[in-house]
C-alpha positions as CSV (number, residue, x, y, z in Angstrom):
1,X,-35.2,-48.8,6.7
2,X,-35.1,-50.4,9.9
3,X,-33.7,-53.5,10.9
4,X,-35.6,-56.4,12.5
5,X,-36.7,-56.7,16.1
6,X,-35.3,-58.7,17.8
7,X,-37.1,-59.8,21.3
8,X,-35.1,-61.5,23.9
9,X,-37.2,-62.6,27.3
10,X,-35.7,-62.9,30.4
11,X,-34.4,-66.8,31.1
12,X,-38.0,-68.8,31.4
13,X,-38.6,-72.2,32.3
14,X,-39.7,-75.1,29.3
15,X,-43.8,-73.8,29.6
16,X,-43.1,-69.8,29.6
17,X,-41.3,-70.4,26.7
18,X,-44.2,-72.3,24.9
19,X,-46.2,-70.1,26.5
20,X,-44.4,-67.0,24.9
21,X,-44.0,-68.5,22.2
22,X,-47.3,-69.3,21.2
23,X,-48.7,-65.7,22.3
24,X,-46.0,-64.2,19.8
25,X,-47.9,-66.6,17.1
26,X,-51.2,-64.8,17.9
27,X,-49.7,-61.7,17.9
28,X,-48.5,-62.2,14.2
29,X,-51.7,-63.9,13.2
30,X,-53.7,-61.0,14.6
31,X,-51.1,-58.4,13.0
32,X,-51.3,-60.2,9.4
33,X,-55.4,-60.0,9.9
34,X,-55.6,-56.4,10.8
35,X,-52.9,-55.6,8.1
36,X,-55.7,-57.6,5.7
37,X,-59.0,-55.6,7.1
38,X,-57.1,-52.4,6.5
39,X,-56.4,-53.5,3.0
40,X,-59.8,-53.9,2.5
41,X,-61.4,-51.2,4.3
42,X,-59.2,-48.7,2.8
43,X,-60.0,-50.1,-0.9
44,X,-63.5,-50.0,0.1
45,X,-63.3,-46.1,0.8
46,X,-61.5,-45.3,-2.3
47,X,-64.6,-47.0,-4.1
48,X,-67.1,-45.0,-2.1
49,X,-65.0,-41.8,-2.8
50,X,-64.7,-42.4,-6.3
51,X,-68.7,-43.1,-6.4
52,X,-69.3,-40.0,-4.3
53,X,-67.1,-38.1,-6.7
54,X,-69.1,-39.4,-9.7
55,X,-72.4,-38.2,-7.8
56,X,-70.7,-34.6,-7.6
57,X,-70.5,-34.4,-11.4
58,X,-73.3,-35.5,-12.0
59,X,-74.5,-33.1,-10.1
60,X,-73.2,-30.5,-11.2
61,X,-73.9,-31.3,-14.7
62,X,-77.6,-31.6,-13.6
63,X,-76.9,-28.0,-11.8
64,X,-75.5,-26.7,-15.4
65,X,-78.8,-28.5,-17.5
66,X,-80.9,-26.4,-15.5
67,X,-79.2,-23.5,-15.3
68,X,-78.0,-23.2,-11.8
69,X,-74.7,-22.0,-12.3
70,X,-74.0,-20.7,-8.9
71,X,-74.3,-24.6,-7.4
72,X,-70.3,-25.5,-6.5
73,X,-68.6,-27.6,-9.0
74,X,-65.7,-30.4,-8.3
75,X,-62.1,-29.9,-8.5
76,X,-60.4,-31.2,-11.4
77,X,-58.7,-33.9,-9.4
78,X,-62.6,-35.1,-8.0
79,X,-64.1,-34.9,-11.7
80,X,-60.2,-37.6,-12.7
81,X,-61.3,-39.9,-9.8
82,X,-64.9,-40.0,-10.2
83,X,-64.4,-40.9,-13.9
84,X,-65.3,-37.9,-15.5
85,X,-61.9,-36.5,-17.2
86,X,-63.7,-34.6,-20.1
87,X,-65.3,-31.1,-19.8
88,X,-67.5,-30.5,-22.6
89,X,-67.5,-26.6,-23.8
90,X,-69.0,-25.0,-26.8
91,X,-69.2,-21.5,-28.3
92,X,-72.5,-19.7,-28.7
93,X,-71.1,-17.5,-31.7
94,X,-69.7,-20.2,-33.9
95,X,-71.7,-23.2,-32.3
96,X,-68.0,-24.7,-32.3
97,X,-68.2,-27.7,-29.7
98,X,-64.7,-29.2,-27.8
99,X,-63.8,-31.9,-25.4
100,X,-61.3,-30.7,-23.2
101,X,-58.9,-33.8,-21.4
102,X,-58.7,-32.5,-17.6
103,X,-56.1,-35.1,-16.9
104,X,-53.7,-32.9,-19.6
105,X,-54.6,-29.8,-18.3
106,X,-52.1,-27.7,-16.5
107,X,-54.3,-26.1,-13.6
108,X,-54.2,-27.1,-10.4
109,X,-56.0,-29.8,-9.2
110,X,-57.9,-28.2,-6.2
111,X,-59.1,-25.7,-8.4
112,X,-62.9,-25.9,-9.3
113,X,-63.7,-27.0,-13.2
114,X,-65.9,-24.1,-13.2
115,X,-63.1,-21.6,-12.9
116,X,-61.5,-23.4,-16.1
117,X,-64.1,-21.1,-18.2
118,X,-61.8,-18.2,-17.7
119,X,-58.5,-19.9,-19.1
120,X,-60.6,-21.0,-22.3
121,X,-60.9,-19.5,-25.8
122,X,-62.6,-20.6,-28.8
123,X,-60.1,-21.7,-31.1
124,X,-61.8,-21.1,-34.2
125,X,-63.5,-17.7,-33.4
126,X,-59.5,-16.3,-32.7
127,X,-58.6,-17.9,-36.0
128,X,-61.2,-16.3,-37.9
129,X,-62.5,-13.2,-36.3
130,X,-59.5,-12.2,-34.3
131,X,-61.4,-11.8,-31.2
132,X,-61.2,-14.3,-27.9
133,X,-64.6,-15.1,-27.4
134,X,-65.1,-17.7,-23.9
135,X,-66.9,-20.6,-24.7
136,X,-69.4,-22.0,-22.2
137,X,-69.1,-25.0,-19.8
138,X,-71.5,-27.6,-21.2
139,X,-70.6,-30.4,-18.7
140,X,-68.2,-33.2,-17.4
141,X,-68.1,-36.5,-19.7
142,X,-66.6,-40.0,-18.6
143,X,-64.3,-41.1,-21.3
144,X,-66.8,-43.4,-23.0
145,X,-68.7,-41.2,-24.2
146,X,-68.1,-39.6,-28.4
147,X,-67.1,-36.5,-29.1
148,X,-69.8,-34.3,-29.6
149,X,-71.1,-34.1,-33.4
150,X,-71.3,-30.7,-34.9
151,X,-75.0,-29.6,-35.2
152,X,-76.5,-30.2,-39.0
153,X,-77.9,-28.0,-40.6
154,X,-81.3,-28.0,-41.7
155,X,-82.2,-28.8,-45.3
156,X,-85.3,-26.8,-47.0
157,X,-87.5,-29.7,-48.4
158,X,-88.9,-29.2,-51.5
159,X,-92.8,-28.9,-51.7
């Protein structure tokens, strides 16, 4: 850590050293304002990344909805920041359905969420069939939203 500056002018008569002395008080005035309006411009662009991260996923989950899964997804760290820490996956065979915390997962976070499909497995499928079947990417959640419920089966009704 450095130490203080000290500032020693040259020997000035009684008005340079007001004079000095009050363009040193400008200087810190201006210092403490820019200092302020950095503050606030720099909290201002983490909102507008954080927003512009929230429009990738939701993007992306649009992308996914319609089936255009070559469109680029966010990193793991983008879908954290833009409020979207859950990836939603299910498996077609067993229709099991699992939301997966990206804050907890141990990936990188510059990698892309839709390269997480290839480090999943469906729990229940390895449990019961032996077999490691991948589920598939459903979509990002923020952490408001419940988890998913299982799908109901349909009752015959009785004519």
């Amino acid at each position: 850590m450095s130490a203080a500056r000290i500032i020693k002018p040259p020997p000035m008569s009684g008005g340079d050293r007001k004079y000095y002395a009050r363009e040193i008080h400008k200087a810190e005035v201006t210092f403490a304002n820019l200092l302020q309006q950095a503050a606030i411009a720099h909290a201002a662009a983490d909102d507008a990344r954080a927003k512009a991260y929230a429009f990738d996923c939701a993007v992306w989950n649009t992308a996914l909805f319609i089936g255009e899964l070559d469109y680029a997804s966010p990193t793991i760290a983008a879908a954290i920041k833009g409020g979207f820490p859950l990836l939603e996956v299910r498996c077609e065979h067993c229709k099991h359905t699992e939301m997966i915390d990206l804050a907890s997962v141990v990936q990188p976070r510059d990698r892309q969420v839709a390269l997480m499909r290839s480090y999943l497995y469906c729990g229940p499928c390895q449990r019961t069939l032996g077999k490691k079947r991948r589920p598939d990417l459903i979509g990002l959640r923020p952490i408001g939203d419940r988890q998913p419920a299982a799908p109901s089966r349909r009752t015959k009704k009785a004519s």
